[in-house]
Every structure is written in structure tokens, then in C-alpha cells.
Wavefront OBJ file of the C-alpha trace (Angstrom):
o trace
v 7.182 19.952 -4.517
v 6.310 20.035 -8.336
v 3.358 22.031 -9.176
v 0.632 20.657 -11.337
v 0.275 23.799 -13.671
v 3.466 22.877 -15.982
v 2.187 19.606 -16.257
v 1.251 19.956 -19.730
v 3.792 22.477 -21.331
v 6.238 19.095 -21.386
v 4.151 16.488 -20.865
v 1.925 17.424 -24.543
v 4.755 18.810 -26.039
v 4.936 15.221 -27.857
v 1.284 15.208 -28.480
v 0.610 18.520 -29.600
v 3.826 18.320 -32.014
v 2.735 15.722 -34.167
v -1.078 17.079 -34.538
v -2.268 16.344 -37.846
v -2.826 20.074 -40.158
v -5.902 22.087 -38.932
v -7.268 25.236 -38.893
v -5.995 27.695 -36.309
v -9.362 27.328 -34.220
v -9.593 23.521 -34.495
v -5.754 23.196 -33.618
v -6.040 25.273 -30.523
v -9.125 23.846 -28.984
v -7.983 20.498 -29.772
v -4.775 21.694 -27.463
v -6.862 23.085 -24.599
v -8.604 19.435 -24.581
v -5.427 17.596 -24.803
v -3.576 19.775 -21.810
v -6.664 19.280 -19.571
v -6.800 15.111 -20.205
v -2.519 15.231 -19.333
v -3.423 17.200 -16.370
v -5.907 15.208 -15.097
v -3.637 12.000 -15.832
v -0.756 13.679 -13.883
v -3.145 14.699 -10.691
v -3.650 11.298 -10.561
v 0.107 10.117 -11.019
v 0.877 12.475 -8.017
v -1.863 10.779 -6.426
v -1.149 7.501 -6.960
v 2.895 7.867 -6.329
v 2.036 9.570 -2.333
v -0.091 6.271 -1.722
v 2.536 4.129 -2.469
v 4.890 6.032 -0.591
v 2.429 5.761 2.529
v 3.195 2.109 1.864
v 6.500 2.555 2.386
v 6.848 4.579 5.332
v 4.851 2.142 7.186
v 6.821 -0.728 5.774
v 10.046 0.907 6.876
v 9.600 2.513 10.008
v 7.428 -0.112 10.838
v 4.628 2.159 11.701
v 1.339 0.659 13.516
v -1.808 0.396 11.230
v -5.056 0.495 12.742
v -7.783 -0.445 10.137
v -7.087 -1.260 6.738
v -3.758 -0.450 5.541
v -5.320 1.205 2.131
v -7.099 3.044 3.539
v -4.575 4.861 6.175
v -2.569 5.127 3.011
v -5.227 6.803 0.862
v -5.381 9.760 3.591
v -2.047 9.960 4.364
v -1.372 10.681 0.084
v -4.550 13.197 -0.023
v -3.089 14.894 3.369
v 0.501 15.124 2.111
v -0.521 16.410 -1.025
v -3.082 19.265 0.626
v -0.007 20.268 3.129
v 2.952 20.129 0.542
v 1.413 21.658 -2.579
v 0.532 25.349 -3.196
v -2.442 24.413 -4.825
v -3.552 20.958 -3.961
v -6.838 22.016 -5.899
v -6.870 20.556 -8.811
v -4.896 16.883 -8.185
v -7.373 16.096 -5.341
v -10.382 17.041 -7.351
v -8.937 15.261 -10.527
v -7.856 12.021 -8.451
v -11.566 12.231 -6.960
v -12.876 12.735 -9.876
v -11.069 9.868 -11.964
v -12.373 7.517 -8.925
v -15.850 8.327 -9.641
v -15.046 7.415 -13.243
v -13.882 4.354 -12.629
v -16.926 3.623 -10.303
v -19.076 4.458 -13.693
v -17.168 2.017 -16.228
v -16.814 -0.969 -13.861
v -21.221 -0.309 -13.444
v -21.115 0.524 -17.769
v -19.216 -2.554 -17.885
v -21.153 -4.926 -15.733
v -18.895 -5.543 -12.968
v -19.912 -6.481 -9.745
v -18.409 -4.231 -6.819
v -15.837 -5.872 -4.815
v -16.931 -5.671 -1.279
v -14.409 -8.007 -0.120
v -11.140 -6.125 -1.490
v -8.367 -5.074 0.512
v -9.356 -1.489 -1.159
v -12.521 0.111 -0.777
v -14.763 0.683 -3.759
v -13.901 3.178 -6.388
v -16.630 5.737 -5.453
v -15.957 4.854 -1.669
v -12.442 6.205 -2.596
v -13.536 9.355 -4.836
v -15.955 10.690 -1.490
v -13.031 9.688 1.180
v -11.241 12.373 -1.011
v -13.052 15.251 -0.886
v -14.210 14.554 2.842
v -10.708 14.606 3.955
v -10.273 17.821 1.756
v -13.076 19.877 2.795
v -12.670 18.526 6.318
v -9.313 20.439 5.973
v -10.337 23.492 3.785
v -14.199 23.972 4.103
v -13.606 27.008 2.112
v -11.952 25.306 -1.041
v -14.243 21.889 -1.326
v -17.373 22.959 0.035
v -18.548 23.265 -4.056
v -16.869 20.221 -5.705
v -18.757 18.238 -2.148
v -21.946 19.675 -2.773
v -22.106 18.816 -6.445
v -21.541 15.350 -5.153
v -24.501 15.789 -2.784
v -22.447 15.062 0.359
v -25.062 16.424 2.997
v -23.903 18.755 5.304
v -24.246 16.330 7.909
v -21.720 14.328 6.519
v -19.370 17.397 5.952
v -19.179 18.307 9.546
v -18.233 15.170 10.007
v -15.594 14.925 7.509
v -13.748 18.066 9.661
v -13.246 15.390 12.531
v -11.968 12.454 10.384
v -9.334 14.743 8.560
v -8.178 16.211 11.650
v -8.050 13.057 13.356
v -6.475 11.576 10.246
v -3.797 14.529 10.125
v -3.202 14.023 14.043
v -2.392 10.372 13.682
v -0.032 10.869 10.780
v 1.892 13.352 12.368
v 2.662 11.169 15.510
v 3.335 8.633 13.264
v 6.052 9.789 11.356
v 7.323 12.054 14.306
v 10.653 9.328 14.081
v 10.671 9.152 10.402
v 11.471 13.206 9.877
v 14.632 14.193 8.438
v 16.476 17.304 9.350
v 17.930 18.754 6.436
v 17.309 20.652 3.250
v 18.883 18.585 0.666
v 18.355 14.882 -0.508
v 20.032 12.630 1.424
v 20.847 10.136 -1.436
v 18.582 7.126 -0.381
v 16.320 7.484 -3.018
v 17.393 6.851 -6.592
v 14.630 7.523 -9.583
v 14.237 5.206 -12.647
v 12.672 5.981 -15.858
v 12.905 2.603 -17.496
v 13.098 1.745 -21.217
v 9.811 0.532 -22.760
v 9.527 -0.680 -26.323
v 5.495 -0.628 -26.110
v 5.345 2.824 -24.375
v 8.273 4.896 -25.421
v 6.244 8.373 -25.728
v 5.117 7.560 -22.206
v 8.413 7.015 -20.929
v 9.467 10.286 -22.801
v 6.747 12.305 -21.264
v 6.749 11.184 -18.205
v 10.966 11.516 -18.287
v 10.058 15.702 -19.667
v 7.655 16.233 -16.738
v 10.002 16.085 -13.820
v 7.830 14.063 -11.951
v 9.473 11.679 -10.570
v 12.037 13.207 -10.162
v 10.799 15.559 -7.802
v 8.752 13.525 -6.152
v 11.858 11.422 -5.315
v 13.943 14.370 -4.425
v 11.397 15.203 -1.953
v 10.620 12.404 -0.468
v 14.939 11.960 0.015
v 15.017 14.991 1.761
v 11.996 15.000 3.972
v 12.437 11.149 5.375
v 15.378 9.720 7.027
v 15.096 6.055 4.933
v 16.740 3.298 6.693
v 17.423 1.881 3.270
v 17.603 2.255 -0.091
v 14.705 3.071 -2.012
v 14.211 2.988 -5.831
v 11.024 5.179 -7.320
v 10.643 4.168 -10.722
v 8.250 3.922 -13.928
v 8.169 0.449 -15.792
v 6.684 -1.456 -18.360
v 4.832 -4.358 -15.958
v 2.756 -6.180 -18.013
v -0.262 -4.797 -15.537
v -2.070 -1.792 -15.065
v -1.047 -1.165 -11.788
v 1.393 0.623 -9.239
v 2.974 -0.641 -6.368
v 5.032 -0.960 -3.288
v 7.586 -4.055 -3.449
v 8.843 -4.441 0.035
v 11.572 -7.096 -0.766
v 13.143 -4.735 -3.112
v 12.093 -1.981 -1.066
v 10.296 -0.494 -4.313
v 7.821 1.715 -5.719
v 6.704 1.010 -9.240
v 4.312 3.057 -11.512
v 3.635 0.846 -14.274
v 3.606 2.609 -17.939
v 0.041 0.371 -18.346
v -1.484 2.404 -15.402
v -0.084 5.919 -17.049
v -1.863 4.887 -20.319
v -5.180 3.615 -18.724
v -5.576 7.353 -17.038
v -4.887 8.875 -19.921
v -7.473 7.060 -21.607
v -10.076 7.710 -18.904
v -9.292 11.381 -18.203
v -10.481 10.947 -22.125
v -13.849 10.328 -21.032
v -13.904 12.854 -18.647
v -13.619 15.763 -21.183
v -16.128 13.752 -23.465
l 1 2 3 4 5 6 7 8 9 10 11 12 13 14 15 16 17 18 19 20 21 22 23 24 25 26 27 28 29 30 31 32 33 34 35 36 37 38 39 40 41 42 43 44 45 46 47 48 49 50 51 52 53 54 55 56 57 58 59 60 61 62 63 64 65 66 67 68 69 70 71 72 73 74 75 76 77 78 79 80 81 82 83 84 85 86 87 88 89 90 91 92 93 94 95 96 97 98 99 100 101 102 103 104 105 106 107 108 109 110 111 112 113 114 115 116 117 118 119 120 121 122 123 124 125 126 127 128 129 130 131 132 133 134 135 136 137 138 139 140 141 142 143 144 145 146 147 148 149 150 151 152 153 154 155 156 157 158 159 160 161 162 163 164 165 166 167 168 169 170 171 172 173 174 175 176 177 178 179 180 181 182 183 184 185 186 187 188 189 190 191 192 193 194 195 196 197 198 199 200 201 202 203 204 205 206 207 208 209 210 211 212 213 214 215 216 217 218 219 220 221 222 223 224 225 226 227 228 229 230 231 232 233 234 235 236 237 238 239 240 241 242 243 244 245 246 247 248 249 250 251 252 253 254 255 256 257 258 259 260 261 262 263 264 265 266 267
């Protein structure tokens, strides 16, 4: 799987490039903010991307869903990406971290929490996170839990639901495995034009992400059919799984609102 540390060697080289003239100090401590706000972004792209691939799998194998959909698919993306990556670290605690953000501007802004949602509230989502993390790796979380004042009641806990969690998956997709070491071919990745968002079309297209993601996903799951993983302009800030077209979407609106709230976070 891709690894978040080259995120930002392509993904600012667009960025950083067309700085305005600085001093040598300024330039390079404006550099260090701008590769941690395009990490955070893509933590949350990798994120995002494994959740609506959750939706998939269960909408082609025709998996059975206990509960609410969104949330079997939020674990199965924060389980995949804690068993797949060689340092899972820093996209869970980003993606956590970026729901807790969220939580804060919707309350800045005046919103009024929607209980009835198909999803569970923002901060709901940022805590199911890092349960399911430290539930896994005590050793790892334990920190970013505590600073969240999860009590230690709680955390026990939390080592139950992720090993239930990573139980069920695993039956689950027991008949959706794929022997093999090399992508089948049933995935095909898009990196569509966009007038409006060009540089994040181009940075996105220098990352590798999808890319890899797709590759992955082609080898590891035997698809009964096609699949298309692609990034488009949608008029939305959103990202989705289109089971007509049998279609996951990450809209170039939902790139740019990330960037602009990992912002925030390094405010």
C-alpha cells in the first residue's frame, strides 16, 4: 500500500514552487506548515477512499450488515488501514483528528447536530477512531486517547469492539479474497479533467494515490464486476459509492474542503 510519508514531496511540489520571494527562514517554515496541512488532507483521502470501498464490498458480495451500514464501513476503513499500512499512525490520528474539527465548525457555525443521519456525528466518528485503534494497539493510541479524555473504562472496552469488529470483517470477506499477487484488471482509476480544480487534479494525479489504492484493492478482491475509482469535479463536497455504475467517486470539492480545514488545524 502507499505510505503516507511521500505524501508531500509531490503533492506540494505545486505549492511550494510558486511561493512568493522570502527569506530563507520564512520560506522553509512556511514549507514545513504547508507539507503537514497536505499530509493531513491525504490521511484523510486514504481514509475516506477505504470507507467507500467498504461500501462496495458489501454492495458486491452482498455481504450482511448488522447495524448501520456507516458505521460497519467506518471500522472496516480504520481496520484495513491499521492492518495494511506500515505506519497507520499518522492517517488514523489525522482522519480522527479532522472529525473533531469538523465537530468544532458545525458548533462555531451554529449548526444543530444531526441525530437522525444515516452517519453518526462528527465527534461520534473522530472517538470510534481511536477506540478501534487503541483497541488494536494499546501501545500506539493510548496518548492521542488520553488527550481526548477517553477514560480507561472506556478503553478496555474499545479492545473488545475492535476485536469483535476485526473478527466480523474477516468472516465477512472470507469469499471476497483473491489469490494472487498482481491486479487482476477489474479496477480501472480515473483522474478526471477539472477546469475549477486543475492543481488538485495535478496533485492528486503526482501523489499516486489512487492509483495505488486501486491497484490494491484489484489485487486483494476477486470483483465480480467492473469497478471504476476515480476523482471528479461533482458540484458537491462529497465522496461516494454509486452502485448502478458500480463507482467510487472522490469529489475534487471534498479534496479542497480538507485542505482548507487541515488549515485550521495548524492555526
Amino acid at each position: 500500500m502507499i505510505r503516507a510519508g511521500w505524501f508531500c514531496s509531490a503533492m506540494c511540489a505545486l505549492s511550494i514552487g510558486m511561493a512568493p520571494l522570502a527569506t530563507a527562514q520564512t520560506t522553509k517554515a512556511s514549507q514545513t506548515d504547508t507539507d503537514a496541512i497536505y499530509d493531513i488532507a491525504l490521511s484523510n483521502i486514504i481514509l475516506i477512499l477505504h470507507h467507500e470501498i467498504g461500501h462496495a464490498l458489501i454492495d458486491q458480495f452482498g455481504l450482511p450488515v448488522v447495524g448501520q451500514e456507516e458505521d460497519a464501513v467506518d471500522a472496516f476503513a480504520t481496520l484495513l488501514v491499521l492492518d495494511t499500512y506500515e505506519d497507520p499512525g499518522p492517517i488514523l490520528l489525522d482522519s480522527a483528528a479532522m472529525w473533531f474539527a469538523f465537530d468544532e465548525l458545525s458548533k462555531q457555525e451554529g449548526h444543530e447536530p444531526s441525530y437522525y443521519d444515516e452517519h453518526d456525528l462528527d465527534i461520534q466518528r473522530a472517538y470510534r477512531i481511536l477506540c478501534l485503534a487503541h483497541g488494536l494497539d494499546p501501545d500506539t493510541y493510548a496518548e492521542a486517547a488520553k488527550r481526548r479524555a477517553m477514560p480507561d473504562e472506556r478503553l478496555e472496552t474499545c479492545e473488545y469492539d475492535a476485536a469483535l469488529a476485526s473478527d466480523s470483517w474477516e468472516v465477512l470477506l472470507e469469499g471476497a479474497q483473491r489469490q494472487g499477487d498482481t491486479p487482476a484488471g477489474a479496477v480501472t482509476v480515473a483522474i478526471n479533467s477539472s477546469e475549477e480544480f486543475d492543481d488538485l487534479r495535478q496533485e492528486l494525479e503526482y501523489t499516486g494515490v489512487l492509483k495505488d489504492i486501486g491497484e490494491w484493492i484489484d489485487t486483494h478482491y476477486a470483483w465480480p464486476n467492473p469497478m471504476v475509482l476515480e476523482a471528479s469535479e461533482c458540484g458537491e463536497v462529497n465522496a461516494f459509492y454509486d452502485p448502478a455504475e458500480i463507482k467510487i467517486t472522490l469529489c475534487y470539492e471534498m479534496m479542497d474542503e480538507l485542505l482548507y480545514v487541515a488549515e485550521t488545524l495548524k492555526q
